[in-house]
N, CA, C and O atoms as CSV, one atom per row, in Angstrom:
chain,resi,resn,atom,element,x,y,z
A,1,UNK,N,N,9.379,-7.610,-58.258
A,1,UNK,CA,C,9.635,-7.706,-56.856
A,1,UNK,C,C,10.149,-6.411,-56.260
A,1,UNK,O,O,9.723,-5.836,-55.259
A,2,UNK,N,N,11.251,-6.021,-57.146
A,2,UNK,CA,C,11.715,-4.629,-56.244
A,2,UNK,C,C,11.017,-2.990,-56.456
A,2,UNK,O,O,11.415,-1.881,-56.100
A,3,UNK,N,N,9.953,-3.395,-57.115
A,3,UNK,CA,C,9.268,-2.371,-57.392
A,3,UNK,C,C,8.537,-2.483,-56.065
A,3,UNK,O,O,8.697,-1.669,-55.155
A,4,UNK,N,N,7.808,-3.427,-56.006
A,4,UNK,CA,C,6.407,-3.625,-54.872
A,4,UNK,C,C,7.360,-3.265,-53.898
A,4,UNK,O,O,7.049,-2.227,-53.315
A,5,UNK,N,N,8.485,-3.809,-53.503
A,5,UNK,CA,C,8.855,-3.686,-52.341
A,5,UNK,C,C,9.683,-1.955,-52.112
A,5,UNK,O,O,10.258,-1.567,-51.096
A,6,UNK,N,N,9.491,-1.222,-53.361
A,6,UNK,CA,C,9.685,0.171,-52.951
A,6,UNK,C,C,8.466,0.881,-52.475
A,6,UNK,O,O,8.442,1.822,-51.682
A,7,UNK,N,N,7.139,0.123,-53.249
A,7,UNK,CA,C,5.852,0.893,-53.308
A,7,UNK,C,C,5.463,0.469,-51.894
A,7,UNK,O,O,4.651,1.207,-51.338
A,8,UNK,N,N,5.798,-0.340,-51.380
A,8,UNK,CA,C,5.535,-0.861,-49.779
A,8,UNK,C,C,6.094,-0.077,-48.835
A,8,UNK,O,O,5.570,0.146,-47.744
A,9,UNK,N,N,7.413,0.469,-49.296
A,9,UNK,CA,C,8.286,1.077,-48.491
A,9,UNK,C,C,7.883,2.336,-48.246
A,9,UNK,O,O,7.972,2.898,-47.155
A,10,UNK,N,N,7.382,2.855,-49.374
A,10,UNK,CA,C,6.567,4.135,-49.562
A,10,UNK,C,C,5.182,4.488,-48.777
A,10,UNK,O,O,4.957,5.556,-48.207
A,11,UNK,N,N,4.324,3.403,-48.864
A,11,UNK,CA,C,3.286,3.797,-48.705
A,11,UNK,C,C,3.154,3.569,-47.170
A,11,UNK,O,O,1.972,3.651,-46.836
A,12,UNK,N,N,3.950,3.321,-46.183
A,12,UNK,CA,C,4.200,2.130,-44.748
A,12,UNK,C,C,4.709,3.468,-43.977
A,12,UNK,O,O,4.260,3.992,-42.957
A,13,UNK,N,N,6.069,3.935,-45.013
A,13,UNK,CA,C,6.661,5.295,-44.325
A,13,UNK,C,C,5.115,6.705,-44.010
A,13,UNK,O,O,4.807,7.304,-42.979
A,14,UNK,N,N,4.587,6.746,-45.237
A,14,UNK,CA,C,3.883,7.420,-45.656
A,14,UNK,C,C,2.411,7.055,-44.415
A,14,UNK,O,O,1.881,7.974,-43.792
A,15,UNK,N,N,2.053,5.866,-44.297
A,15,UNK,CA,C,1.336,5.932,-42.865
A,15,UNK,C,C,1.573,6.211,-41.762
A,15,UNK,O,O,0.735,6.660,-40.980
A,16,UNK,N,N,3.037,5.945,-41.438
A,16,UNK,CA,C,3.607,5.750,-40.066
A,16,UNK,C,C,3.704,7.411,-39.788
A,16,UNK,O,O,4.074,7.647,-38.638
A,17,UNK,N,N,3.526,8.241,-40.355
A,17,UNK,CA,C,4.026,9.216,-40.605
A,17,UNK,C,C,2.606,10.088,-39.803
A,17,UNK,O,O,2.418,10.580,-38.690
A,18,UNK,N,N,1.642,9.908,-41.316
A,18,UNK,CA,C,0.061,10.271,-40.582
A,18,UNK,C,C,-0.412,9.576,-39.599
A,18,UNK,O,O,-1.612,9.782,-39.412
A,19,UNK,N,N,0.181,8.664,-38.743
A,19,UNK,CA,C,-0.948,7.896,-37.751
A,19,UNK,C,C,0.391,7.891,-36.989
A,19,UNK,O,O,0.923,6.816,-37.270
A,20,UNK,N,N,1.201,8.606,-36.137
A,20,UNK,CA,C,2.146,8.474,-35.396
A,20,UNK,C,C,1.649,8.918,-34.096
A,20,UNK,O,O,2.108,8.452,-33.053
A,21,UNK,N,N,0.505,10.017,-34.124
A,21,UNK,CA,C,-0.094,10.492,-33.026
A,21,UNK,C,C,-1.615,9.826,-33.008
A,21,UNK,O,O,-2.392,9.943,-32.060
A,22,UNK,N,N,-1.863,9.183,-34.103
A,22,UNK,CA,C,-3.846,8.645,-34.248
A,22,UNK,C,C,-3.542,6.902,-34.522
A,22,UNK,O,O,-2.900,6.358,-35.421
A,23,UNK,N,N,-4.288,6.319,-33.355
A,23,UNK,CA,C,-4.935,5.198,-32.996
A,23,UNK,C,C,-5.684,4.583,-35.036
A,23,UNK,O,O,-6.826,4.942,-35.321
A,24,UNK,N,N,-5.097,3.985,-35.794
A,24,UNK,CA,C,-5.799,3.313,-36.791
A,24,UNK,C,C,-5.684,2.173,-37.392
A,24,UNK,O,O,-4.849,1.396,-36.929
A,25,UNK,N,N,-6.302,1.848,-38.314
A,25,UNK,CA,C,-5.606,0.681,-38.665
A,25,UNK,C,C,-5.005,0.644,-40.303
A,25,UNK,O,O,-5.149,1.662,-40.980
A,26,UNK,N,N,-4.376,-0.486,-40.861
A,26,UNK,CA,C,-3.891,-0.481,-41.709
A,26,UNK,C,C,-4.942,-1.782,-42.656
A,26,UNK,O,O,-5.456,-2.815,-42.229
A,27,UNK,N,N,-4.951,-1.333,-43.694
A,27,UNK,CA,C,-5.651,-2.548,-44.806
A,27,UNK,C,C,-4.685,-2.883,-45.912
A,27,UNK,O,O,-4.494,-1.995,-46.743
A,28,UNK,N,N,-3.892,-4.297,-46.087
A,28,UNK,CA,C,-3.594,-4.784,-46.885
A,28,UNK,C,C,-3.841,-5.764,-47.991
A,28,UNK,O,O,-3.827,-6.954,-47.676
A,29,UNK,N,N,-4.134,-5.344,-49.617
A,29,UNK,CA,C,-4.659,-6.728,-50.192
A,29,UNK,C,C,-3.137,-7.118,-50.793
A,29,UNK,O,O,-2.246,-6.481,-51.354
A,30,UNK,N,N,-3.335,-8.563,-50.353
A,30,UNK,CA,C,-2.657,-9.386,-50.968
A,30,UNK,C,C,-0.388,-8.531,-51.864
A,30,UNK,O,O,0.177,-8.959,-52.871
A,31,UNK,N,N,-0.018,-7.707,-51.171
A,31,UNK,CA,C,1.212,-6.974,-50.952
A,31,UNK,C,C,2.364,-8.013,-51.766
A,31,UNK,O,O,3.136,-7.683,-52.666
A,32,UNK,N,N,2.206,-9.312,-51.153
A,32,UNK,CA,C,3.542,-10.619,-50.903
A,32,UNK,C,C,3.342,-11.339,-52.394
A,32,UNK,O,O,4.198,-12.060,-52.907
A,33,UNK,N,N,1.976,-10.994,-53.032
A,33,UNK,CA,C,1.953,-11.974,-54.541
A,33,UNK,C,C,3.209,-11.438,-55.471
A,33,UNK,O,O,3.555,-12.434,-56.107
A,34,UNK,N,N,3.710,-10.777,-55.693
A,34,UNK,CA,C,4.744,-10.616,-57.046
A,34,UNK,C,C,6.078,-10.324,-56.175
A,34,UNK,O,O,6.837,-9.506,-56.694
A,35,UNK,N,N,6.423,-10.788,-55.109
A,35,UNK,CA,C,7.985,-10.388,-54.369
A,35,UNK,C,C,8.498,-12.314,-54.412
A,35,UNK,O,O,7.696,-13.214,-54.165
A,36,UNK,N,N,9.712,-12.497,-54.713
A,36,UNK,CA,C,10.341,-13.411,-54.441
A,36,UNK,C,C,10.105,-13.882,-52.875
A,36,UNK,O,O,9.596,-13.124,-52.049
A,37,UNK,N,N,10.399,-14.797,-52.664
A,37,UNK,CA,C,10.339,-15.671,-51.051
A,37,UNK,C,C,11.221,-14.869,-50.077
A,37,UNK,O,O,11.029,-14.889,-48.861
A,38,UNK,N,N,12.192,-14.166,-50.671
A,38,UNK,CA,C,13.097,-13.691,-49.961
A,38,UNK,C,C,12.384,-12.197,-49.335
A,38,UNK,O,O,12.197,-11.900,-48.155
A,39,UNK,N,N,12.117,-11.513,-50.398
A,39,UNK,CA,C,11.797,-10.180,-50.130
A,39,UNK,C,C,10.565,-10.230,-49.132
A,39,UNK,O,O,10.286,-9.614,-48.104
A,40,UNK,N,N,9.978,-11.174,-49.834
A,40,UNK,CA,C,8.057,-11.953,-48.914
A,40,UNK,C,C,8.680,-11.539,-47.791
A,40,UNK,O,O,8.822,-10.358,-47.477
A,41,UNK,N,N,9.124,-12.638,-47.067
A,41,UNK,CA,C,9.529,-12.985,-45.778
A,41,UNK,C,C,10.018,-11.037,-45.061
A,41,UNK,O,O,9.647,-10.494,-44.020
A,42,UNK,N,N,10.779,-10.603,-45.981
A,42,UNK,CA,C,11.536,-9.479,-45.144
A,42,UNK,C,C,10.082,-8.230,-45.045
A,42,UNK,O,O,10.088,-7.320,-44.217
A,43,UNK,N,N,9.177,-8.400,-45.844
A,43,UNK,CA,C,7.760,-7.504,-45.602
A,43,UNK,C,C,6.940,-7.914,-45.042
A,43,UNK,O,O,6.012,-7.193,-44.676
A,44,UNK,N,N,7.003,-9.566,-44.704
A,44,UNK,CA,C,5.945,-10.230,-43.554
A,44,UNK,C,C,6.528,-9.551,-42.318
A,44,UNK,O,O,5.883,-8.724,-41.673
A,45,UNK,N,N,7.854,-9.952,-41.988
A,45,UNK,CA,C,8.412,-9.347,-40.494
A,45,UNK,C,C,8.045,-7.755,-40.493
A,45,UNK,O,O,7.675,-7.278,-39.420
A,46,UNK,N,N,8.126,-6.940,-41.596
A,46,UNK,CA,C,7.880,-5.335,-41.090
A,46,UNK,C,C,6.462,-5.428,-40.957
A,46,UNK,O,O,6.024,-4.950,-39.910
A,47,UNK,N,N,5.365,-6.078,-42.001
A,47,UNK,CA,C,3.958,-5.633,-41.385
A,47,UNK,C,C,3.973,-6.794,-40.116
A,47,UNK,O,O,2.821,-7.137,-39.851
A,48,UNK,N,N,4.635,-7.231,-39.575
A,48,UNK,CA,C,4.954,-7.949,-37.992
A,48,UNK,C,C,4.853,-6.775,-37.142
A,48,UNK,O,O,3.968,-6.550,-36.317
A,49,UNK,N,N,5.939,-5.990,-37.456
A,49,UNK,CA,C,6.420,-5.207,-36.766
A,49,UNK,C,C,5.833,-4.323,-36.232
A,49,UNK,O,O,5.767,-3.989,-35.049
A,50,UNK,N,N,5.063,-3.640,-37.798
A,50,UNK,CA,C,3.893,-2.101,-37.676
A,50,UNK,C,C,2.581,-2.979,-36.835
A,50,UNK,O,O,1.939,-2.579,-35.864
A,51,UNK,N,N,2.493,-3.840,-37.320
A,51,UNK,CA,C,1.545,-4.569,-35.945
A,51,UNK,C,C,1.343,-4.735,-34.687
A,51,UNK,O,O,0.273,-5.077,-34.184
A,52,UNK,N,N,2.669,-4.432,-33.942
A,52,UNK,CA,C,2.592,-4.142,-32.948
A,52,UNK,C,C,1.817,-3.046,-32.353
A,52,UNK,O,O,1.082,-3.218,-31.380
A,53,UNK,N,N,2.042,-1.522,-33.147
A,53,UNK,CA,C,1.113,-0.729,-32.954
A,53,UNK,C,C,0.343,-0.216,-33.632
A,53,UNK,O,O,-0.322,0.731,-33.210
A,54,UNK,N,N,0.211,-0.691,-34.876
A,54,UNK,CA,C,-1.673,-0.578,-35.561
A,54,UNK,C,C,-2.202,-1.662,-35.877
A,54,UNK,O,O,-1.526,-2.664,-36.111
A,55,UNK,N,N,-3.425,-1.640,-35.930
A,55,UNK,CA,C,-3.973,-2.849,-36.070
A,55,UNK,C,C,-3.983,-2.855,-37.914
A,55,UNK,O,O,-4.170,-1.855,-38.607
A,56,UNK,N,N,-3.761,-4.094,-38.361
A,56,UNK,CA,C,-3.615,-4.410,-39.755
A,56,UNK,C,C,-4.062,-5.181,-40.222
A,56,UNK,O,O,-3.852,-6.316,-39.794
A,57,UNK,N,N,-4.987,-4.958,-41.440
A,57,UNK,CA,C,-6.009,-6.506,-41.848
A,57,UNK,C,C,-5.197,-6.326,-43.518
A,57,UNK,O,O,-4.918,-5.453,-44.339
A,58,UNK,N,N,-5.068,-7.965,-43.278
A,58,UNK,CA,C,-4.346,-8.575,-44.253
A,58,UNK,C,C,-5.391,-9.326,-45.443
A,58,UNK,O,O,-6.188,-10.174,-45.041
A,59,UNK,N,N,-5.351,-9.035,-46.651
A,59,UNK,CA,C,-6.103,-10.231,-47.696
A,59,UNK,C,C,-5.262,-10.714,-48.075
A,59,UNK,O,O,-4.195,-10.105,-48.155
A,60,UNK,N,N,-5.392,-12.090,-48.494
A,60,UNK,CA,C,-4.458,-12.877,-49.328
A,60,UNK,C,C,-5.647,-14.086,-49.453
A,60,UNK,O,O,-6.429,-14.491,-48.593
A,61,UNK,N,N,-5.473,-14.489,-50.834
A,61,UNK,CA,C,-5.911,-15.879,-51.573
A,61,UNK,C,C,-4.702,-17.118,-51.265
A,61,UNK,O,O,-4.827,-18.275,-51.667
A,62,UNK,N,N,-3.447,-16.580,-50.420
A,62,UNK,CA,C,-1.960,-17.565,-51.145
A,62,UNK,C,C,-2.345,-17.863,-49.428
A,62,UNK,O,O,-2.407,-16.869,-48.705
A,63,UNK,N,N,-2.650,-19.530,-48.688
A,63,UNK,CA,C,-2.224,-19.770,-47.672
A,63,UNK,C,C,-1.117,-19.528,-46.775
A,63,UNK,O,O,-1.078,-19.199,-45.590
A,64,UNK,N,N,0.083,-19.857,-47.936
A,64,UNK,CA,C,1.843,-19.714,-47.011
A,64,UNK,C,C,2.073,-18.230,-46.362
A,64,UNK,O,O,2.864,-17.951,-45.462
A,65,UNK,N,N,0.872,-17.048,-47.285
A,65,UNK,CA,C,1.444,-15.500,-46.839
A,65,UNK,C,C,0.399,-15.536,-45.900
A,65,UNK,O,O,0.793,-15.458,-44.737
A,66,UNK,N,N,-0.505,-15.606,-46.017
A,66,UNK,CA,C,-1.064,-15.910,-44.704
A,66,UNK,C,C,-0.307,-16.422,-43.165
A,66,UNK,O,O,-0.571,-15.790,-42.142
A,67,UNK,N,N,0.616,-17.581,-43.130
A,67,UNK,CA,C,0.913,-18.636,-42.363
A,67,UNK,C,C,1.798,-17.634,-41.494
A,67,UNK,O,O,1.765,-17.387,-40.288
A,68,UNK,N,N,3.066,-16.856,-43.117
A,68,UNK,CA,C,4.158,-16.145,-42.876
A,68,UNK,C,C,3.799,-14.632,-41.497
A,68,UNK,O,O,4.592,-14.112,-40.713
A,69,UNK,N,N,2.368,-14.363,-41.715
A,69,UNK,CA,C,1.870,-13.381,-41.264
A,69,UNK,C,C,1.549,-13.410,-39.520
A,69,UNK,O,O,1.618,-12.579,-38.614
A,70,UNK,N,N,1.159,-14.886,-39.636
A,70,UNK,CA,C,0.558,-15.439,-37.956
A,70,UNK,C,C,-0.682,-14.582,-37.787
A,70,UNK,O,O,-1.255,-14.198,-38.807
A,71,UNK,N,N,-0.986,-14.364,-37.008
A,71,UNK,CA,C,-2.107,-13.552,-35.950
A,71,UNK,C,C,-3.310,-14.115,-36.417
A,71,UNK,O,O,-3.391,-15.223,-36.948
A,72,UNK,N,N,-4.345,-13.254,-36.190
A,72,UNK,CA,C,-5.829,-14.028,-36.046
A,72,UNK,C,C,-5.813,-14.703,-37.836
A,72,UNK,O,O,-5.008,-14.115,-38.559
A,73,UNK,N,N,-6.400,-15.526,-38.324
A,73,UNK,CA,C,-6.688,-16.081,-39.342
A,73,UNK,C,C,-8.076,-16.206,-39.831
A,73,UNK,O,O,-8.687,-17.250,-39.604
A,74,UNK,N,N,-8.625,-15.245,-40.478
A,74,UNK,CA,C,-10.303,-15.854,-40.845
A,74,UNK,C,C,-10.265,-16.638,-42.423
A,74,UNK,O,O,-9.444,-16.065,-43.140
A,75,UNK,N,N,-10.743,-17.444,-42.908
A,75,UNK,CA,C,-11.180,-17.963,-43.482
A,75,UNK,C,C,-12.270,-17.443,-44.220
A,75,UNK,O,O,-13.213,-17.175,-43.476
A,76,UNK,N,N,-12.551,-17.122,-45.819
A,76,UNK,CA,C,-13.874,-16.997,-45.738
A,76,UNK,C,C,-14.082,-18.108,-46.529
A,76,UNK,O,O,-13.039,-18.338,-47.141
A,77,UNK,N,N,-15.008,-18.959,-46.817
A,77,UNK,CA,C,-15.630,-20.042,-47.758
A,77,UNK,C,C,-16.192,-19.433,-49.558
A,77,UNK,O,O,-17.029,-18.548,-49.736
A,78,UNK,N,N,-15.569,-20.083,-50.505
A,78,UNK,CA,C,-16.516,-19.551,-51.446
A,78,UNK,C,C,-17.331,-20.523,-51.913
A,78,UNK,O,O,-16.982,-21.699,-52.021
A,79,UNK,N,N,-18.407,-20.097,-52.200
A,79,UNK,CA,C,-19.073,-21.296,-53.137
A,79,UNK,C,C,-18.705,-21.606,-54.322
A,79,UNK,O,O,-18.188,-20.705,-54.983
A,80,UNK,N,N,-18.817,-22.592,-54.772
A,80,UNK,CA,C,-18.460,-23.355,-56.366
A,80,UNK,C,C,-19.570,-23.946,-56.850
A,80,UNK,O,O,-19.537,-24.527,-57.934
């Protein structure tokens, strides 16, 4: 957990940094799988936050990090 949530911390500073003057977006896979509920929640509210001004596409397989996330929701279907 407190690893991811340094490597998050890192790599978030590390955008905000290059895109402070450029219009982009951010791509996240799946960030919230190995952090406790606690830490989850406190990196859902910051990519909340950086959302305000970049646009950010989220993957996740886990519904609840999804839920935790809000905004548009796509769905994709797999076959079985």
């Amino acid at each position: 957990g407190a690893k991811e949530v340094v490597s998050m911390a890192i790599r978030l500073g590390i955008a905000e940094t290059m895109l402070a003057e450029n219009p982009a977006f951010l791509i996240f896979d799946d960030p919230l799988v190995d952090m406790d509920p606690v830490r989850a929640n406190k990196a859902a509210g910051l990519i909340q936050k950086i959302s305000e001004k970049q646009q950010v596409l989220f993957f996740t397989c886990h519904p609840h990090h999804a839920e935790m996330l809000g905004g548009n929701l796509v769905e994709l279907a797999v076959n079985e």
